[in-house]
DSSP file (Angstrom, degrees, kcal/mol; ACC not computed):
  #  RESIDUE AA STRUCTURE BP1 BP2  ACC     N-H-->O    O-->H-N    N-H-->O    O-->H-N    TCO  KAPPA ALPHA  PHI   PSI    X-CA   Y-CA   Z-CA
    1    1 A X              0   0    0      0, 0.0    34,-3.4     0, 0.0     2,-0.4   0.000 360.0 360.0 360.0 143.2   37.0    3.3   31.1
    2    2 A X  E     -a   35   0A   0     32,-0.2    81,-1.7     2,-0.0    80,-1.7  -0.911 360.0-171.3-130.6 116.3   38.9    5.2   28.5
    3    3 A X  E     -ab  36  83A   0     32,-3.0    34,-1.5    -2,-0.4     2,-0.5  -0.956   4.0-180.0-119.7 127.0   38.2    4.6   24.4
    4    4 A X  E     -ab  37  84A   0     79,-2.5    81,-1.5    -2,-0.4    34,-0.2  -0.957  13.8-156.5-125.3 160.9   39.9    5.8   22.0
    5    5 A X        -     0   0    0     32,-2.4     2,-0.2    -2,-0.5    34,-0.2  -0.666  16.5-169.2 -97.6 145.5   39.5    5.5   18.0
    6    6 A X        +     0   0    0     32,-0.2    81,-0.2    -2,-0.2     2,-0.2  -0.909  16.4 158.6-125.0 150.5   42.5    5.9   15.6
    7    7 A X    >   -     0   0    0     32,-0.9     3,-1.1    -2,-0.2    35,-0.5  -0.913  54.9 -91.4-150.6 165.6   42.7    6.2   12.0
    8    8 A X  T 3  S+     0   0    0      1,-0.3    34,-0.9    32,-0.2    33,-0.9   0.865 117.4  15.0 -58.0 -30.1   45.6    7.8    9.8
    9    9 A X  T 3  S-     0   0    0     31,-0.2    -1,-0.3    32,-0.1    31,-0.2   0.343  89.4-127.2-127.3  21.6   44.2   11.3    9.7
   10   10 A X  S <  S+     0   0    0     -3,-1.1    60,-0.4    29,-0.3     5,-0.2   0.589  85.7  94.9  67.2  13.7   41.8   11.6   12.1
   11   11 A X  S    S+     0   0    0     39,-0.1    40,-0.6    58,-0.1     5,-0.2   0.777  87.0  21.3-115.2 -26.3   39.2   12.9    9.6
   12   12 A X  S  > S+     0   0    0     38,-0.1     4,-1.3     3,-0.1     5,-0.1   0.787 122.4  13.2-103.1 -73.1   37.0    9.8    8.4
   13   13 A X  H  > S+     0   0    0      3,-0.1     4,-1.8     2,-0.1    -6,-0.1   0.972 122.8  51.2 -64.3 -47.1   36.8    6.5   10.3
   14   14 A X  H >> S+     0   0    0      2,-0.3     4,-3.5     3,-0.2     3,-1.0   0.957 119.1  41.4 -82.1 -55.9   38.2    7.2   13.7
   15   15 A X  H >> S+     0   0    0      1,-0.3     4,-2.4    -5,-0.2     3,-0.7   0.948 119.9  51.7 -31.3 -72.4   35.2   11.0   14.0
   16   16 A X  H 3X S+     0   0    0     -4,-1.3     4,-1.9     1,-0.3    -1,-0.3   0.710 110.9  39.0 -57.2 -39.8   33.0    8.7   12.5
   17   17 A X  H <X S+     0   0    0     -4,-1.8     4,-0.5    -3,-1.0    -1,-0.3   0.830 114.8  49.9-105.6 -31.2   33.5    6.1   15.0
   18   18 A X  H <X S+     0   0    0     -4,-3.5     4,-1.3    -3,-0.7    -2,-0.2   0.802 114.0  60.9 -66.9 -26.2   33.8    8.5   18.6
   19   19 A X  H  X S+     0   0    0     -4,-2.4     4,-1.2    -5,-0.4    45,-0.3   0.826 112.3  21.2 -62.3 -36.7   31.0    9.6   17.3
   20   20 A X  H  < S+     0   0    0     -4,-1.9     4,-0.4    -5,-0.4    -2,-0.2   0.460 117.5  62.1-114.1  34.9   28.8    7.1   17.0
   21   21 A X  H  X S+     0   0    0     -4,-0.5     4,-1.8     2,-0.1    -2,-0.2   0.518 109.0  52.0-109.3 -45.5   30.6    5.0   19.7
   22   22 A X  H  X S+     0   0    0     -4,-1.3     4,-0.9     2,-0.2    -2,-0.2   0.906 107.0  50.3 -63.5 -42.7   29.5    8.3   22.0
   23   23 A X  H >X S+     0   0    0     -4,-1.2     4,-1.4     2,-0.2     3,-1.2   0.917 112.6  43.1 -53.0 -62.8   26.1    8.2   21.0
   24   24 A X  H >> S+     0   0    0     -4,-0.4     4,-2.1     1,-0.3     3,-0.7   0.961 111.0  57.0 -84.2 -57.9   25.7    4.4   21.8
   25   25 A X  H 3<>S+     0   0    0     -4,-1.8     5,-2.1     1,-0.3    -1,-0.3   0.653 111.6  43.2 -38.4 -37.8   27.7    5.0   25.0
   26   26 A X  H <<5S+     0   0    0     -3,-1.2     5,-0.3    -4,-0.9    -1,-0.3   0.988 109.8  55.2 -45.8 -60.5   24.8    7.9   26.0
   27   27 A X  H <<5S+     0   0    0     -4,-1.4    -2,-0.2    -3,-0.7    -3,-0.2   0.517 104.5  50.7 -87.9 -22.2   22.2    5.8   25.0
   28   28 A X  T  <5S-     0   0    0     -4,-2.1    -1,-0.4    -5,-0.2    -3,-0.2   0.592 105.3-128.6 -72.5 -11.6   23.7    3.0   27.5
   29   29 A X  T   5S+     0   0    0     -5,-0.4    -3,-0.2    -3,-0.2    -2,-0.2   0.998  79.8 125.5  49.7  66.7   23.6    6.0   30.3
   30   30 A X    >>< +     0   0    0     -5,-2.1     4,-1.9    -4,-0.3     3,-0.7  -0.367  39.2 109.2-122.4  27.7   27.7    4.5   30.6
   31   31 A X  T 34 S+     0   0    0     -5,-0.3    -5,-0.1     1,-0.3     5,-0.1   0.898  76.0  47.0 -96.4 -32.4   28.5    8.6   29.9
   32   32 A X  T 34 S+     0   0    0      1,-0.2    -1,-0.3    -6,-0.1     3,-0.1   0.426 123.4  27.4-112.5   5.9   29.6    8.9   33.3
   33   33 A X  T <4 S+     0   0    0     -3,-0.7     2,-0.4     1,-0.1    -2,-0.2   0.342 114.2  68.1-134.6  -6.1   32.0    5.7   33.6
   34   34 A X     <  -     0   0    0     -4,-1.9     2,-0.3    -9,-0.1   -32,-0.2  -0.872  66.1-160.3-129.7 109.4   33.0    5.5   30.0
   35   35 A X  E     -a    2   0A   0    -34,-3.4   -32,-3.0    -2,-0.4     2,-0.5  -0.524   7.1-154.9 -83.2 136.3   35.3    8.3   28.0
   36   36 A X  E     +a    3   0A   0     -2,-0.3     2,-0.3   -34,-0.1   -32,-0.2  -0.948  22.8 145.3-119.6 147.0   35.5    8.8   24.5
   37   37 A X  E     -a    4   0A   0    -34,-1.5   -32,-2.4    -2,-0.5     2,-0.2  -0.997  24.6-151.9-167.5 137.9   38.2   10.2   22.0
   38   38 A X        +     0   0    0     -2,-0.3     2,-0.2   -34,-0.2   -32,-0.2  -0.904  18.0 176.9-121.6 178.1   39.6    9.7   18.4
   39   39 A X        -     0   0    0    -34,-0.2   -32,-0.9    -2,-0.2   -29,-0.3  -0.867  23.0-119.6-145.4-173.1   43.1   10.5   17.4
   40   40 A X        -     0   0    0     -2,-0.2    33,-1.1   -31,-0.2   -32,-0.2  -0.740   9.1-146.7-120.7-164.3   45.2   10.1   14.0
   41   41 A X  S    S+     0   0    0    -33,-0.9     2,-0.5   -34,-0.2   -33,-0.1   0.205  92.6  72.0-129.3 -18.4   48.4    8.2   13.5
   42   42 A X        -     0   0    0    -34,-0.9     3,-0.5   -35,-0.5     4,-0.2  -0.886  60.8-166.7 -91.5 104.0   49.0   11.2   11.1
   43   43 A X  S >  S+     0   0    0     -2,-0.5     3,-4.4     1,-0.2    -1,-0.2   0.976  75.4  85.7 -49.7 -51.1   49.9   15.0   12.0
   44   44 A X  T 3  S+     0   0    0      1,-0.2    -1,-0.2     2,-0.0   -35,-0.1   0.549  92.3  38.2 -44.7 -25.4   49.2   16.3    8.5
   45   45 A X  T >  S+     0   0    0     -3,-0.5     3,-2.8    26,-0.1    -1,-0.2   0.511  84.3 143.9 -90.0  10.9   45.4   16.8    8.8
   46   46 A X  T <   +     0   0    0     -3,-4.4    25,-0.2     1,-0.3    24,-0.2   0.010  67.6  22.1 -34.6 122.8   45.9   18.0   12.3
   47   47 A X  T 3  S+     0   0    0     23,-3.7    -1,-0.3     1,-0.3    24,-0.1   0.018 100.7 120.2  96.6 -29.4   43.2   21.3   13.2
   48   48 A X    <   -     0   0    0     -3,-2.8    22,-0.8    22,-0.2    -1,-0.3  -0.380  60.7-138.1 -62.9 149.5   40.6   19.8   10.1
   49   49 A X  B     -D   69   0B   0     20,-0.2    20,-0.2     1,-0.2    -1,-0.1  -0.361  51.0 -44.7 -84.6-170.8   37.4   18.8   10.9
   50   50 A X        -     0   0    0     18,-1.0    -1,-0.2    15,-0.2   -38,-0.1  -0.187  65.7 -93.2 -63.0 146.5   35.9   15.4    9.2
   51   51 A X     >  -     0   0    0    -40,-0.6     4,-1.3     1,-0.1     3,-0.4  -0.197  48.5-117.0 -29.9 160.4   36.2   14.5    5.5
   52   52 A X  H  > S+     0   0    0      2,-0.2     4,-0.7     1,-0.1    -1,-0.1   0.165 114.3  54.2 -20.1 -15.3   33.1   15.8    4.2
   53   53 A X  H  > S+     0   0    0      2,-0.2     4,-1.2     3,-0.1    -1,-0.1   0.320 106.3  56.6 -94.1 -23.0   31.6   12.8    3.0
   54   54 A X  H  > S+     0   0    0     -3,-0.4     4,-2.2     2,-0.2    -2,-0.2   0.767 107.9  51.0 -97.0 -62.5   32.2   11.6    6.7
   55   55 A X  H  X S+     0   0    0     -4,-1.3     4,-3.8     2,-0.2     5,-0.2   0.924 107.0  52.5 -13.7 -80.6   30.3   14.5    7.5
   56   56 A X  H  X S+     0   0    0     -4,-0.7     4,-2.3     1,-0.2     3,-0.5   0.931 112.7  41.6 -39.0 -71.7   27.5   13.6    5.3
   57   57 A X  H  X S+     0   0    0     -4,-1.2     4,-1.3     1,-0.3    -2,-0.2   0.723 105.2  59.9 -80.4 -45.5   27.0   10.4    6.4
   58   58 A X  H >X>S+     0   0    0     -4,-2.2     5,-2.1     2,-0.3     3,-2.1   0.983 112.8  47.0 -44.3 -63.5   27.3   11.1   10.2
   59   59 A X  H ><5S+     0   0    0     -4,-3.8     3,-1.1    -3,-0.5    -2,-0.2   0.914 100.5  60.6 -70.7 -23.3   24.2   13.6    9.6
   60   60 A X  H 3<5S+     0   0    0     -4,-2.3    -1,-0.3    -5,-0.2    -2,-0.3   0.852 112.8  40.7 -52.5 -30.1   22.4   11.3    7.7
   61   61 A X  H <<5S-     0   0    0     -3,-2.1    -2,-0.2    -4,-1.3    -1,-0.2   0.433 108.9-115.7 -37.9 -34.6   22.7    9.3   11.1
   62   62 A X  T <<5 +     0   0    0     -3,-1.1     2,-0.6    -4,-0.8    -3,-0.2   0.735  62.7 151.6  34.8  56.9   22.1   11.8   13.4
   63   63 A X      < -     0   0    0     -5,-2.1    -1,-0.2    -6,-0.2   -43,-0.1  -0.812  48.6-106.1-104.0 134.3   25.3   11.5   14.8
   64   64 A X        +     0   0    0     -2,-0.6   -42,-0.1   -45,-0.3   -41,-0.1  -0.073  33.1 179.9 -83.9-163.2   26.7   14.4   16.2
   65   65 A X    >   +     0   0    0     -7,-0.0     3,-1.6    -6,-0.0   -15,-0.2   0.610  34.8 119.7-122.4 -23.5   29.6   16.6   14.7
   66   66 A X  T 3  S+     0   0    0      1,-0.2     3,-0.1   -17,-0.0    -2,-0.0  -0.073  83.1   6.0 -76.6 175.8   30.5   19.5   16.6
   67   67 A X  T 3  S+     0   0    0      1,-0.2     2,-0.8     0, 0.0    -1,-0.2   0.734  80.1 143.9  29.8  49.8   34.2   19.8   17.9
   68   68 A X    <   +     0   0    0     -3,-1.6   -18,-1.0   -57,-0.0    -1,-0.2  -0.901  28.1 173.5 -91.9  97.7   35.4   16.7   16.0
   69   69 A X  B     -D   49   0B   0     -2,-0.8   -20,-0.2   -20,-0.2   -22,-0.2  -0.767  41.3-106.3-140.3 103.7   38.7   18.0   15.2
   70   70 A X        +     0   0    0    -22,-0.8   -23,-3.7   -60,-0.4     2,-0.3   0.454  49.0 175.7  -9.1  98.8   41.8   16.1   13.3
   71   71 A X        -     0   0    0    -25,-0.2     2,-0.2   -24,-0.1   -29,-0.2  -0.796  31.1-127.5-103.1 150.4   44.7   15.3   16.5
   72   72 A X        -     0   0    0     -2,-0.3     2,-0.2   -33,-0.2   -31,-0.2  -0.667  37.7-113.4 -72.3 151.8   47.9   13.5   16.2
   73   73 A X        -     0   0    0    -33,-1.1     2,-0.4    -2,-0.2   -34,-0.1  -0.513  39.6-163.1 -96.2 173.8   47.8   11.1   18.7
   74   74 A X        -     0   0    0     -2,-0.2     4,-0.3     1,-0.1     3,-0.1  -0.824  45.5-100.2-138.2 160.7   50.6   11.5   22.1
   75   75 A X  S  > S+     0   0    0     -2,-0.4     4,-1.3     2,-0.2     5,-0.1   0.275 120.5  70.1 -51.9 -16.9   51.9    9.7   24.6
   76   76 A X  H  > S+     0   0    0      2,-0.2     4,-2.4     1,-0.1     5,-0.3   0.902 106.1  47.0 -76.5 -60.3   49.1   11.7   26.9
   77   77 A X  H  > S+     0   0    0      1,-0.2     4,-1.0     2,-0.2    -2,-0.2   0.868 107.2  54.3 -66.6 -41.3   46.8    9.6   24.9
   78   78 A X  H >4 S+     0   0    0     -4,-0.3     3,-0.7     2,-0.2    -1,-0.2   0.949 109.0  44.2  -1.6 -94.9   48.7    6.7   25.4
   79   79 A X  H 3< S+     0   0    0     -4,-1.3    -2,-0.2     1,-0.3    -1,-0.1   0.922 117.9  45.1 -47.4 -61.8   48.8    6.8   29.3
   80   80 A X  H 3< S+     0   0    0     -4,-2.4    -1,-0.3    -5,-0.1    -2,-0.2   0.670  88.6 101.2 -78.8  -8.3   44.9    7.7   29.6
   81   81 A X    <<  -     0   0    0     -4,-1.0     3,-0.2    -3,-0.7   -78,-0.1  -0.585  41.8-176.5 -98.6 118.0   43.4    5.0   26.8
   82   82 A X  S    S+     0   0    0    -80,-1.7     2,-0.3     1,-0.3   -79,-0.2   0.791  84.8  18.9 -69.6 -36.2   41.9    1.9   28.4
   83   83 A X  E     -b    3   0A   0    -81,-1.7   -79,-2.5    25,-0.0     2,-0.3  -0.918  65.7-159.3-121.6 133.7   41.4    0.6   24.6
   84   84 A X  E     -bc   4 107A   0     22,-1.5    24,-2.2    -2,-0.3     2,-0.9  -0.862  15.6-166.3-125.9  62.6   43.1    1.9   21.8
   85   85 A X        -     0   0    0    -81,-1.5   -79,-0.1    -2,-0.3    24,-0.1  -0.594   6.9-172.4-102.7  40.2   40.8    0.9   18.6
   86   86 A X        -     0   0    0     -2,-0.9    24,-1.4   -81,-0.2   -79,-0.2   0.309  26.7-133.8 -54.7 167.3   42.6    1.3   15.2
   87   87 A X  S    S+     0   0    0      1,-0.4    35,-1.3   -81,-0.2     2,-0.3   0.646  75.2  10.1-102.7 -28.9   40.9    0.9   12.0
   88   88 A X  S    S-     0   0    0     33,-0.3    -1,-0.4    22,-0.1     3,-0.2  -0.657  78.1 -97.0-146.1-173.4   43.6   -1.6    9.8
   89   89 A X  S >> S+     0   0    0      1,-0.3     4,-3.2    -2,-0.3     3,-0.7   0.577 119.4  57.7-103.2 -48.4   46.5   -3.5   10.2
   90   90 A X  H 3> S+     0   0    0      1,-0.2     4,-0.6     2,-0.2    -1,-0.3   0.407 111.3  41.9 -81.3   3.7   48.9   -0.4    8.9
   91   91 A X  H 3> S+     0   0    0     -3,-0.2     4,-1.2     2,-0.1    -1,-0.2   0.297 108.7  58.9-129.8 -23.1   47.6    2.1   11.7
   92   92 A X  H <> S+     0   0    0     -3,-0.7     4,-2.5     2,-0.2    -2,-0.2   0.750 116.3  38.8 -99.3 -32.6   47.7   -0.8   14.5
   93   93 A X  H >X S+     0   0    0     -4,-3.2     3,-0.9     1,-0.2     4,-0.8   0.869 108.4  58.6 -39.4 -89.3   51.6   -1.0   13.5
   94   94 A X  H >X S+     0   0    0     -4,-0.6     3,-2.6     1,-0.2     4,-0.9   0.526 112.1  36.4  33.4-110.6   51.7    2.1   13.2
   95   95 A X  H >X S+     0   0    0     -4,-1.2     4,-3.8     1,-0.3     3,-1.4   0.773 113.8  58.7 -15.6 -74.9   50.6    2.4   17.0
   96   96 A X  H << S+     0   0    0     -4,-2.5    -1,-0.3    -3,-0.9    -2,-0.2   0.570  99.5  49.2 -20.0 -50.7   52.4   -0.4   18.0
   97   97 A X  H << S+     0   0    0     -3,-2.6    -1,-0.3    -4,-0.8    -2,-0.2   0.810 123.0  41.0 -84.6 -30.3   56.0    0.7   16.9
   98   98 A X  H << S+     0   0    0     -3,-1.4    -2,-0.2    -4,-0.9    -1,-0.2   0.826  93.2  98.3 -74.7 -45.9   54.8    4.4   19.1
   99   99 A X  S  < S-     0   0    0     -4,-3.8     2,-0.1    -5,-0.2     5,-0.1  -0.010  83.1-116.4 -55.4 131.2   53.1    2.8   22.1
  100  100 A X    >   -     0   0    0      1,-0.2     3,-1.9     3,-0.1    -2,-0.1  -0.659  39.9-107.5 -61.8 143.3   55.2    2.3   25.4
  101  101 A X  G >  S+     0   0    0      1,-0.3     3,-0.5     2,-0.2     4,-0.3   0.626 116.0  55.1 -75.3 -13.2   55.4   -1.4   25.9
  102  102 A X  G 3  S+     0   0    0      1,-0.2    -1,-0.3     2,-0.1     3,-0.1   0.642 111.2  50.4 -77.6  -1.6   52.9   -1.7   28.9
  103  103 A X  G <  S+     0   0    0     -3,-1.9     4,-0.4     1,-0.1    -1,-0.2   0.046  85.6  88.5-124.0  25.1   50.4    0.0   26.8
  104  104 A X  S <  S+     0   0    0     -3,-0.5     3,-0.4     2,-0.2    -1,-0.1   0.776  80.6  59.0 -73.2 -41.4   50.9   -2.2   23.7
  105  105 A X  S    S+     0   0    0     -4,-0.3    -1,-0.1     1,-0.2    -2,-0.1   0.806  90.8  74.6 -66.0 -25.9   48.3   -4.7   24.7
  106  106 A X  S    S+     0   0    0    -23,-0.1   -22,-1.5   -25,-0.1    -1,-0.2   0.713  75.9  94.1 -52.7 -45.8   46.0   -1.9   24.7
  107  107 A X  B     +c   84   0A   0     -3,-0.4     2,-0.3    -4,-0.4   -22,-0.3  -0.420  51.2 176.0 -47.9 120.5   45.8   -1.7   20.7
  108  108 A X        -     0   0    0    -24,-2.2     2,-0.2    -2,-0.2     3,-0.1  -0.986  31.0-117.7-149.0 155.6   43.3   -3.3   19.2
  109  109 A X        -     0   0    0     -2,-0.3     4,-0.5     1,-0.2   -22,-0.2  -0.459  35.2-123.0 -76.4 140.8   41.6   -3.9   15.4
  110  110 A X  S >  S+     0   0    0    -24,-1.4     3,-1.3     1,-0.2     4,-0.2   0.999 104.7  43.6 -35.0 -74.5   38.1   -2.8   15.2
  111  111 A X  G >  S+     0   0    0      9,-0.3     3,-1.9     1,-0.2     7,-0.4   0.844  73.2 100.8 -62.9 -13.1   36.9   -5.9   14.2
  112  112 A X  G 3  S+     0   0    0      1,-0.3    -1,-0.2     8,-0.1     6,-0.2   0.941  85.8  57.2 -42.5 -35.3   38.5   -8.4   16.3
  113  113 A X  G <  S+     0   0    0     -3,-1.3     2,-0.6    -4,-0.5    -1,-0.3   0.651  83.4  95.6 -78.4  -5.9   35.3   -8.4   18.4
  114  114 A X  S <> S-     0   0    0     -3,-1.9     4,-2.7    -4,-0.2     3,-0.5  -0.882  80.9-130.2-110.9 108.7   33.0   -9.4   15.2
  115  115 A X  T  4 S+     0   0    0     -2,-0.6    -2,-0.1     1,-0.2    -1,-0.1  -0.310 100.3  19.2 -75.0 111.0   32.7  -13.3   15.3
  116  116 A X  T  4 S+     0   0    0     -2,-0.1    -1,-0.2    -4,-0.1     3,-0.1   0.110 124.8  59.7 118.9 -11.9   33.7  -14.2   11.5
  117  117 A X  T >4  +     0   0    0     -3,-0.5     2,-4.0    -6,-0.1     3,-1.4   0.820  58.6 128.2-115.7 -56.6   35.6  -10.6   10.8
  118  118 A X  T 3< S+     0   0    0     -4,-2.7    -9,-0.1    -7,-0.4    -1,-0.1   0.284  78.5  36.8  -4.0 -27.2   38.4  -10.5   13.4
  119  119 A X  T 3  S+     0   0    0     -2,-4.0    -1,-0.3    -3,-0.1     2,-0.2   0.639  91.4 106.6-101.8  -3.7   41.0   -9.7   11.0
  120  120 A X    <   -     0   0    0     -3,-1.4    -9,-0.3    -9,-0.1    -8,-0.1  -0.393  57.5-143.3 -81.6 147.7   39.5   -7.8    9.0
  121  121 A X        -     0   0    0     -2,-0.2     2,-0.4   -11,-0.1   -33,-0.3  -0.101  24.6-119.4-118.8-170.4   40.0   -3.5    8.6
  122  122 A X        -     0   0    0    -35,-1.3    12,-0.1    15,-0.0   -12,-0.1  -0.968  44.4-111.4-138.7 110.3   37.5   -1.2    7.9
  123  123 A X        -     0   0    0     -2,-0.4     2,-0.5    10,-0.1     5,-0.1  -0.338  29.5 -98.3 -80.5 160.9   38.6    0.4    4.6
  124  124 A X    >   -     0   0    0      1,-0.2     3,-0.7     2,-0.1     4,-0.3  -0.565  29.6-157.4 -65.3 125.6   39.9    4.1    4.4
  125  125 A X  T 3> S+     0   0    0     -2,-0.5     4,-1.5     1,-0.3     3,-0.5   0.634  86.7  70.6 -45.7 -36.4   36.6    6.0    3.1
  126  126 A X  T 34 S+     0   0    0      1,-0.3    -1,-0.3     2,-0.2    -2,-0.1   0.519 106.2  34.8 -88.5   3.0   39.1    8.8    1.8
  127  127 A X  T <4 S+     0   0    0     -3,-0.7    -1,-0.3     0, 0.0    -2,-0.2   0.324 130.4  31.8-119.4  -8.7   40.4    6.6   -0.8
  128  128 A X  T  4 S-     0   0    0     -3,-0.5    -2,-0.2    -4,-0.3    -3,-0.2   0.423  91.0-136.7-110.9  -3.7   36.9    4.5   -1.7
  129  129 A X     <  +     0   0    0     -4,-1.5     3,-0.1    -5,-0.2    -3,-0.1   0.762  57.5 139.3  11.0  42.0   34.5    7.2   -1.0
  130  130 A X    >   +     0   0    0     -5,-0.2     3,-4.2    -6,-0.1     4,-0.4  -0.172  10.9 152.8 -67.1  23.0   32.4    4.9    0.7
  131  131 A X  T 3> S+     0   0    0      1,-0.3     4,-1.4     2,-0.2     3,-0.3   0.487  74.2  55.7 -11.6 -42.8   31.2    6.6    3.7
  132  132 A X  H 3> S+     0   0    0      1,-0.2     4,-1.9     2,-0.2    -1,-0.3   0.899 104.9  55.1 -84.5 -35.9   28.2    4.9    4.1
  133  133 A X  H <> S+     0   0    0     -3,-4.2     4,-0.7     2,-0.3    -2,-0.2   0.563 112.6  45.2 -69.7  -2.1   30.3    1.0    4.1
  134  134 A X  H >4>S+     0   0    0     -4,-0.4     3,-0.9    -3,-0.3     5,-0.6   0.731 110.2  57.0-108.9 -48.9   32.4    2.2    7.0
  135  135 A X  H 3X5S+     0   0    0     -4,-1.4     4,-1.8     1,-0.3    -2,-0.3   0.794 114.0  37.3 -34.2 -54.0   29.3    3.6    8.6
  136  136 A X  H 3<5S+     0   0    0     -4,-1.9    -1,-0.3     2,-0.2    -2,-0.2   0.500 109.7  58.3-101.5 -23.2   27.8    0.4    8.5
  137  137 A X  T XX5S+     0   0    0     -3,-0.9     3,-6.4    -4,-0.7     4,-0.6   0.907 111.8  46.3 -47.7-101.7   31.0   -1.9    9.4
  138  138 A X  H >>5S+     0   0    0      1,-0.4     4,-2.9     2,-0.3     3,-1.1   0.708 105.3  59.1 -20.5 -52.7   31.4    0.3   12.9
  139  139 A X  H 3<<S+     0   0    0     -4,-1.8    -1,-0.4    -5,-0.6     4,-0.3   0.815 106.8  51.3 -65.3  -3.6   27.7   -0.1   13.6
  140  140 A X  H <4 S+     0   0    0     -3,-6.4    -1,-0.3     1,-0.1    -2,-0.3   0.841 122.5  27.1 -82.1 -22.9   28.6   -3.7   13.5
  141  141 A X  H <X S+     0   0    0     -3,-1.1     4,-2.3    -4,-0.6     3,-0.5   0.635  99.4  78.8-109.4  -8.6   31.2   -3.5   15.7
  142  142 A X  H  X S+     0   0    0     -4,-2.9     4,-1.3    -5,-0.2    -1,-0.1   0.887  92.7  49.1 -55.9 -60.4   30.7   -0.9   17.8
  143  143 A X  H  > S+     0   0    0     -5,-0.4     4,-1.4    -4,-0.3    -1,-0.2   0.615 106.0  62.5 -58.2 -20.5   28.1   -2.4   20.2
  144  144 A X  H  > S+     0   0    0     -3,-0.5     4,-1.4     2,-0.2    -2,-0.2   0.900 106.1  39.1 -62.2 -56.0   30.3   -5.4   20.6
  145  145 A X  H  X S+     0   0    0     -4,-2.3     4,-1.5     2,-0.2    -2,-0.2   0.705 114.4  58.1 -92.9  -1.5   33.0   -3.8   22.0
  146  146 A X  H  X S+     0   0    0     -4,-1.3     4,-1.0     2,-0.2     2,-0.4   0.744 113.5  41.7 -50.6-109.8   30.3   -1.3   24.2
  147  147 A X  H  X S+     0   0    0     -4,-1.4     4,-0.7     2,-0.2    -2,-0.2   0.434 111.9  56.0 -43.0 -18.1   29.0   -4.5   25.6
  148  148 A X  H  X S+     0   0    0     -4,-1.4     4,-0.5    -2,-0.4     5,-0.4   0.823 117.7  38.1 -54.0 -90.5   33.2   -6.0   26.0
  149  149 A X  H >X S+     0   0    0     -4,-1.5     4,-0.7     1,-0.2     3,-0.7   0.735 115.8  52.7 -60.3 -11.4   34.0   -2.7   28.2
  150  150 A X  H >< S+     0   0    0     -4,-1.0     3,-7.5     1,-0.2    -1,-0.2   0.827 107.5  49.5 -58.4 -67.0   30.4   -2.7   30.1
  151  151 A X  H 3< S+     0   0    0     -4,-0.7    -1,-0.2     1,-0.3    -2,-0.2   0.530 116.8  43.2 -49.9 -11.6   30.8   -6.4   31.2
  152  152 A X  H <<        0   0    0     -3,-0.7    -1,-0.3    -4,-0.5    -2,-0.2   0.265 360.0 360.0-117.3  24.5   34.7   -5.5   32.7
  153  153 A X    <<        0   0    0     -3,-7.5    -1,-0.2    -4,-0.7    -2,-0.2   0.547 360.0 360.0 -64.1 360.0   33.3   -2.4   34.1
């Protein structure tokens, strides 16, 4: 099974969230049946590593960091993605309007799996500089959708 995270520039939510979406994915010993990846929706930070503040917060975690580095997402990405895992509602357009139409279903909000949040986005960190609230939104949702793709492994 193939996850991947998007957010618009690949440098805050979506690292932050293949990162610790990899971690919990170890820690299930799933490493060897479950793939992880982030992408952006955005070229323009393309080759950066994570925000700095994104950074911070990840090592406050102990999540790791290395070769977390800012992609546009392709049609390669597309094609390999069992799950597709945007961060808002403007990035799951976004997607949408890119995605080949068999791989459309495939998109999905972070939260939708967190009973009482389902619409709700995980705001961009690089515009609140709130690093630590998106940290702590994923870790709510994160395990959810672990425990979605074990149970249709």
């Amino acid at each position: 099974m193939n996850v991947l995270f998007v957010c618009l520039g690949n440098i805050c939510r979506s690292p932050m969230a293949e990162s610790m979406f990899t971690k919990l994915v170890d820690s299930a010993g799933e490493s060897d049946r479950i793939k992880v990846d982030s992408a952006g929706t955005s070229s323009e930070e393309e080759g950066n590593g994570p925000h700095p503040g994104a950074l911070k917060t990840m090592r406050k975690h102990g999540l790791p960091t290395a070769g977390l580095v800012s992609r546009p997402i392709t049609g390669k990405d597309f094609d390999w993605a069992d799950y597709i895992i945007c961060m808002d509602n403007m990035n799951m357009y976004n997607l949408k309007r890119q995605a080949p139409v068999d791989d459309i279903s495939k998109i999905h909000l972070a939260n939708e799996v967190v009973p009482g949040h389902e619409t709700e986005e995980i705001p961009d960190p690089w515009y609140t500089h709130r690093f630590e609230d998106t940290y702590q939104s994923l870790a709510r949702a994160l395990p959810l959708w672990l425990a979605k793709i074990e149970s249709e492994l």
